[in-house]
VOPAGU-2260 file (C-alpha; in pm, 1 decimal, decimal comma):
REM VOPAGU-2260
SITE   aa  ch    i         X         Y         Z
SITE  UNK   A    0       0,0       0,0       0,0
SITE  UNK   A    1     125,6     336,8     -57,3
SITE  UNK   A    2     223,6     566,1     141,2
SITE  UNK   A    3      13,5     853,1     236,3
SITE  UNK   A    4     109,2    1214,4     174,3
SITE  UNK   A    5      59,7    1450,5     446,7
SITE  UNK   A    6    -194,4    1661,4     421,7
SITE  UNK   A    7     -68,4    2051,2     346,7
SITE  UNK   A    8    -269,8    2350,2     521,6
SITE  UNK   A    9    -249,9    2598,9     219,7
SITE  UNK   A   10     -81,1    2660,4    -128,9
SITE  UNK   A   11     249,8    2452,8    -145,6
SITE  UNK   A   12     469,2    2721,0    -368,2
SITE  UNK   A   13     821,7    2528,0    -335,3
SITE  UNK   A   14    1146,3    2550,9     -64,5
SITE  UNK   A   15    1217,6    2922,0      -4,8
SITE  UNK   A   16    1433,9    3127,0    -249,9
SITE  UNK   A   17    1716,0    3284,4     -58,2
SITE  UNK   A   18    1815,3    3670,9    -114,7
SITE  UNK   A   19    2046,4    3733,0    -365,5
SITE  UNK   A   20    2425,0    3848,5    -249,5
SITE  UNK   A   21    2490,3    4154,4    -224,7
SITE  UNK   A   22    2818,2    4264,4    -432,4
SITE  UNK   A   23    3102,1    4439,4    -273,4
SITE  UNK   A   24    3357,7    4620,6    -482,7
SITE  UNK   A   25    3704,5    4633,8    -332,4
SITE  UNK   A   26    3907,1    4977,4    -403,6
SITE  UNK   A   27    4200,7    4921,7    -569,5
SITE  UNK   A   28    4497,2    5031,0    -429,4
SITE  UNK   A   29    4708,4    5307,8    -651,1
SITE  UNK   A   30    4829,7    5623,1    -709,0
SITE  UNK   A   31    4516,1    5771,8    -796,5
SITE  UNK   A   32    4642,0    5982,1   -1075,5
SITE  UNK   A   33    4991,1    6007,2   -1299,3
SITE  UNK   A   34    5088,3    6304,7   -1120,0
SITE  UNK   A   35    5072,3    6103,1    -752,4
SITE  UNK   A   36    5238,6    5804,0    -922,2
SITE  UNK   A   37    5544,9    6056,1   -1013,3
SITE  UNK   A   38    5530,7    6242,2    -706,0
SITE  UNK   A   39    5570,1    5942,0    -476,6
SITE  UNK   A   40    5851,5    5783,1    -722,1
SITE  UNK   A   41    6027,8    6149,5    -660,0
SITE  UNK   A   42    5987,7    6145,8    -305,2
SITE  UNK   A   43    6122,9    5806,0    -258,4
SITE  UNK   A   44    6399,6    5894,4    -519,5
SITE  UNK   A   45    6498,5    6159,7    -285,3
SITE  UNK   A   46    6501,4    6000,9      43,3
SITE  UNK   A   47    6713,0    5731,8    -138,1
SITE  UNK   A   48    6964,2    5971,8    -234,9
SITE  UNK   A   49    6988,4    6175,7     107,2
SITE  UNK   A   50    7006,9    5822,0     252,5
SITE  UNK   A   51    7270,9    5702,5      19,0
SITE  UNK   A   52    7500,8    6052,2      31,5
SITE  UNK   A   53    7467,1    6017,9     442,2
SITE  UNK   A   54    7661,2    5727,7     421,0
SITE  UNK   A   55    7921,5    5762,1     169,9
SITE  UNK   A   56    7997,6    6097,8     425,7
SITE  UNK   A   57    8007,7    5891,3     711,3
SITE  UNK   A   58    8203,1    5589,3     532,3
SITE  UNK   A   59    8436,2    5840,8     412,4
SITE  UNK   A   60    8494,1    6007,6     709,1
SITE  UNK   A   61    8559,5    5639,7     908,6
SITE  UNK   A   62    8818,2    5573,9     673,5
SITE  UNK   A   63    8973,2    5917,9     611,8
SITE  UNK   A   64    8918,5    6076,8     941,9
SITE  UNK   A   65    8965,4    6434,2     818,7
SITE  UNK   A   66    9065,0    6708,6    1087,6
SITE  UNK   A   67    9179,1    7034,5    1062,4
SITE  UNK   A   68    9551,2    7158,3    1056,1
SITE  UNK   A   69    9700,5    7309,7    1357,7
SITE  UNK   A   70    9840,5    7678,7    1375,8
SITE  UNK   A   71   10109,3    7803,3    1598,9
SITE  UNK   A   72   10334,2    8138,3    1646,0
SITE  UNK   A   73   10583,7    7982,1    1802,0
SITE  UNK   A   74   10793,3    8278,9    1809,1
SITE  UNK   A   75   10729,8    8701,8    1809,1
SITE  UNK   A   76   11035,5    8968,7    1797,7
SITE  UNK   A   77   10908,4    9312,4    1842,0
SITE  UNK   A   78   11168,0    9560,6    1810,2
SITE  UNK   A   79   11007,3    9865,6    1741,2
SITE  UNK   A   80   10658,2    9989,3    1860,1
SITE  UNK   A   81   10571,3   10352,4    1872,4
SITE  UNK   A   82   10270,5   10558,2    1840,8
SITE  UNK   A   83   10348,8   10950,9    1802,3
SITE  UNK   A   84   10000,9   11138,0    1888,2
SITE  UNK   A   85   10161,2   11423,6    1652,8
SITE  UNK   A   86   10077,6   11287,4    1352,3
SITE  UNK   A   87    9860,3   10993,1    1424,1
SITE  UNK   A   88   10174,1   10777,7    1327,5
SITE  UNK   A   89   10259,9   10393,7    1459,1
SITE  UNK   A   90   10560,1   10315,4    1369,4
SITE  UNK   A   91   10651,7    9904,4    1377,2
SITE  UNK   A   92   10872,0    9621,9    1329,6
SITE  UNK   A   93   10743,5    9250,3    1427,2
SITE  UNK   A   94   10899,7    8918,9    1305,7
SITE  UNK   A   95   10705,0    8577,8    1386,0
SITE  UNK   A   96   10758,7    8268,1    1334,8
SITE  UNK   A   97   10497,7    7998,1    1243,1
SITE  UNK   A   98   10449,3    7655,2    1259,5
SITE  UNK   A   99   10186,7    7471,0    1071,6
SITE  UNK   A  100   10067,5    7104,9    1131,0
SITE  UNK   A  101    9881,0    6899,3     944,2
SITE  UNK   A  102    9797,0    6605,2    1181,9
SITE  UNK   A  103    9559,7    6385,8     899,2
SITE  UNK   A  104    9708,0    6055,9     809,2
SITE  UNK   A  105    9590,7    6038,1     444,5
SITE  UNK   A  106    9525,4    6400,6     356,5
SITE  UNK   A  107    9739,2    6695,0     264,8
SITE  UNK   A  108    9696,0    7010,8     128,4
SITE  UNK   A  109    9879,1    7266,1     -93,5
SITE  UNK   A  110    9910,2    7636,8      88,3
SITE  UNK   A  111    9782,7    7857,3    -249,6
SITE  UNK   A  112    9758,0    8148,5     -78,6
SITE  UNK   A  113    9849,2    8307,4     284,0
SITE  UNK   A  114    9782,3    8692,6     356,8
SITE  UNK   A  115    9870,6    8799,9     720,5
SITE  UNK   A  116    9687,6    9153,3     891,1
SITE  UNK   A  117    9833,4    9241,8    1188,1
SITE  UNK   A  118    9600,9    9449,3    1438,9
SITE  UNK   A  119    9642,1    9669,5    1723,8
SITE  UNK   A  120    9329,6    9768,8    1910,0
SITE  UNK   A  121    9130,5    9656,0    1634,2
SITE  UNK   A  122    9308,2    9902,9    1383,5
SITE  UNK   A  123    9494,8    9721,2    1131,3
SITE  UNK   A  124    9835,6    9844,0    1072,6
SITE  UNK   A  125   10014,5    9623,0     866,6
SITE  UNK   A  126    9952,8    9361,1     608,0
SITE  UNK   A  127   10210,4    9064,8     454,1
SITE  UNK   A  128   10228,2    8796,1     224,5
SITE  UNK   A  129   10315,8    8473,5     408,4
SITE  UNK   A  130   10210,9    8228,5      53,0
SITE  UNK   A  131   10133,1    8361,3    -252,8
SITE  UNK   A  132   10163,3    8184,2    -588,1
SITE  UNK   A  133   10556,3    8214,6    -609,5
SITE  UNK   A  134   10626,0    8012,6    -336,4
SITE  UNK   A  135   10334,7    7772,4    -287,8
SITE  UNK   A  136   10364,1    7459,3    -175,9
SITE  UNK   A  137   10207,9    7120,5     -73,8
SITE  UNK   A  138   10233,6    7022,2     254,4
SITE  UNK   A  139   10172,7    6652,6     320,4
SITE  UNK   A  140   10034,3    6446,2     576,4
SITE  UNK   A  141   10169,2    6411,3     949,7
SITE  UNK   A  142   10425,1    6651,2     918,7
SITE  UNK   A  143   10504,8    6991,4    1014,3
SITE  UNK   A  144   10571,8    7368,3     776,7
SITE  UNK   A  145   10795,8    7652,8     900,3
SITE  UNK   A  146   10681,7    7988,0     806,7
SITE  UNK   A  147   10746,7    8357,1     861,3
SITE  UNK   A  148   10534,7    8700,4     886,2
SITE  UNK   A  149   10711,3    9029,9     915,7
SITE  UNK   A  150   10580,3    9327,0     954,1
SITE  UNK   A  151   10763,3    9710,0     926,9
SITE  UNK   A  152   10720,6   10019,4     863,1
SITE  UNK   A  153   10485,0   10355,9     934,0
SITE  UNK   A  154   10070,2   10368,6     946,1
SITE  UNK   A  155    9870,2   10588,3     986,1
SITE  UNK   A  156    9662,2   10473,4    1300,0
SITE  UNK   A  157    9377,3   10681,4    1472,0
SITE  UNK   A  158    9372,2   10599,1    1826,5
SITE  UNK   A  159    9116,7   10798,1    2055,8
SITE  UNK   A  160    9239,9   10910,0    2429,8
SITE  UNK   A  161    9158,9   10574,8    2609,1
SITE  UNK   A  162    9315,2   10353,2    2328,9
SITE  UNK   A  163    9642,6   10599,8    2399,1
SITE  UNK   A  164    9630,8   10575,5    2733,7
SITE  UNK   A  165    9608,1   10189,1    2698,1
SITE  UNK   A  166    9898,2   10185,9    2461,5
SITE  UNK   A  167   10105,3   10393,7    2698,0
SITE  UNK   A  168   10002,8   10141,1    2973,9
SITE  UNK   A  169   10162,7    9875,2    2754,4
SITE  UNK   A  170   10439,3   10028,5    2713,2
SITE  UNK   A  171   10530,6   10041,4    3038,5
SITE  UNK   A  172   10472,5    9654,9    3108,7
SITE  UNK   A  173   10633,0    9621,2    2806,8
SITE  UNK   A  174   10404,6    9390,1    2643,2
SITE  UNK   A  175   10164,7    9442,2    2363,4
SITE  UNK   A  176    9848,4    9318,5    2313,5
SITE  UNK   A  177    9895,8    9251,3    1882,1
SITE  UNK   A  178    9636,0    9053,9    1719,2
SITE  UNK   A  179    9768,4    8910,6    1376,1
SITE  UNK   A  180    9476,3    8735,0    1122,0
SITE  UNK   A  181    9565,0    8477,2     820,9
SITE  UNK   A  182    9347,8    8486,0     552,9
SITE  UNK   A  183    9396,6    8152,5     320,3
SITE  UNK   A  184    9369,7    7965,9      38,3
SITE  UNK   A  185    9424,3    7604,7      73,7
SITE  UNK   A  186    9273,9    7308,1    -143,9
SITE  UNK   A  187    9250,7    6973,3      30,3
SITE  UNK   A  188    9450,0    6595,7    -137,8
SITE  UNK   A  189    9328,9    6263,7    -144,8
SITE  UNK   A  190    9513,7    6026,0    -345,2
SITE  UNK   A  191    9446,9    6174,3    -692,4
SITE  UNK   A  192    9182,2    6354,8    -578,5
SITE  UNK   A  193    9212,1    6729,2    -541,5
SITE  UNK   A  194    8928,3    6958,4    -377,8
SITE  UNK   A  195    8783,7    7313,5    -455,2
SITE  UNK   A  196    8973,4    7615,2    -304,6
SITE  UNK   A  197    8845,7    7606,6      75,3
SITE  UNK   A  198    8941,5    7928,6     270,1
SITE  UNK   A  199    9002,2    7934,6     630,1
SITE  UNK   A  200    9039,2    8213,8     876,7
SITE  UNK   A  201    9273,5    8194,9    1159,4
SITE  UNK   A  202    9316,9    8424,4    1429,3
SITE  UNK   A  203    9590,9    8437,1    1655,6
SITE  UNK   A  204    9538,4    8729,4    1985,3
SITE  UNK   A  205    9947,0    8739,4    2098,3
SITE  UNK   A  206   10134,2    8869,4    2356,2
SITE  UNK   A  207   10402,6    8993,5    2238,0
SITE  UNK   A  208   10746,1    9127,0    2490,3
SITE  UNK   A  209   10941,7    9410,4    2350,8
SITE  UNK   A  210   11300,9    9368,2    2254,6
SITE  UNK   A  211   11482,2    9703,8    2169,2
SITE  UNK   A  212   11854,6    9707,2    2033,8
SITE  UNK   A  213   11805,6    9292,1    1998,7
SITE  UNK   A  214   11807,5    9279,1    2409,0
SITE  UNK   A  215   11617,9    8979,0    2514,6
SITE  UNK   A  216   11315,1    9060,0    2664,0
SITE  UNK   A  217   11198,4    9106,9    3042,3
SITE  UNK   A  218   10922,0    8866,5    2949,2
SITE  UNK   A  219   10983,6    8549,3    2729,9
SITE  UNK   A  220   10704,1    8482,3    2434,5
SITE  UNK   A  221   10519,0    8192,4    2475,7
SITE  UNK   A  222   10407,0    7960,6    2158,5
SITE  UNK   A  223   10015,6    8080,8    2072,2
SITE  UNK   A  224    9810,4    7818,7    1938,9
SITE  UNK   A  225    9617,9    8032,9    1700,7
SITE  UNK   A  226    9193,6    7962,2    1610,7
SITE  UNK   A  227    9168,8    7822,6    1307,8
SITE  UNK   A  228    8747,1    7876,9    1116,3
SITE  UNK   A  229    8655,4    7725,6     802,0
């Protein structure tokens, strides 16, 4: 006997349809445009090449070790220093002798030019060609160059009543307060390499004893390490 089919209460219309999927659209991920494909390529260009140049600097300054030469007056003869309030007149004569050292292991340099100002009271006085292109020359590493500034003659220097009286002061100690300034011209070695003209600045504020009739002093010069400024 067959088997009996339940009775339904209503319409039978089928199983249930289920609701369609909805569809979701993923953004792509891009540049947006040419010109923000470029700029970003730019941008990354350039931190690649600040990141690159840092450490070719710092590689080549592990290996090299660059540091700057060393200055010294290691010796000042002033014979004559007088300032006539007559005519506004100093009248000079100042010999030093300089020592130069260039402490890097694998650079040296070639002294191009040298031009020495010597100062009283901020007036400058004198002026004197330590280097200039006749007798250049390179100085290489770890070592040492002797070199001399002299300076003499008549200025014309304005000095007002207190810079007098200070220069009479002076006079009486018998030590003068000279600044002398080196203006140079240097270009760096390495290997084959050869830098740019670089020009440092160095400043050396001396003491300087006075010696008349070639009399040794009352007070003995000491060697000034002078400040050298790139």
């Amino acid at each position: 006997m067959a088997d009996k089919q339940p009775q339904l209460n209503g319409a039978y219309y089928g199983p249930a349809i289920p609701p369609p999927q909805q569809q979701t659209y993923r953004r792509r991920r891009g540049c947006g445009s040419c010109g923000g494909c470029l700029f970003s390529f730019l941008w990354k260009l350039i931190l690649a090449i600040i990141i690159l140049g840092g450490l070719a600097i710092l590689i080549f300054w592990i290996i090299v070790q660059p540091r700057h030469f060393k200055f010294y007056v290691t010796e000042a003869n002033l014979t004559q220093f007088d300032y006539s309030t007559t005519n506004n007149t100093l009248y000079y004569n100042l010999a030093l002798n300089i020592t130069v050292r260039n402490p890097n292991k694998k650079l040296s340099f070639y002294h191009d030019r040298n031009e020495a100002r010597a100062f009283y009271g901020g007036h400058r006085f004198s002026t004197y060609d330590v280097t200039t292109h006749l007798n250049s020359f390179r100085q290489y590493d770890k070592s040492s160059s002797a070199l001399k500034a002299e300076f003499k003659g008549k200025q014309l220097v304005f000095l007002n009543n207190d810079e007098v009286e200070e220069f009479n002061r002076q006079k009486s100690a018998g030590v003068y307060d000279i600044d002398v300034k080196f203006y140079m011209r240097i270009r760096f070695r390495l290997g084959d390499f050869i830098t740019g003209d670089y020009k440092p600045n160095v400043k050396c504020g001396l003491e300087v004893p006075f010696s008349a009739n070639g009399t040794s002093p009352a007070t003995v010069f000491e060697t000034k390490r002078c400040r050298v400024r790139f």
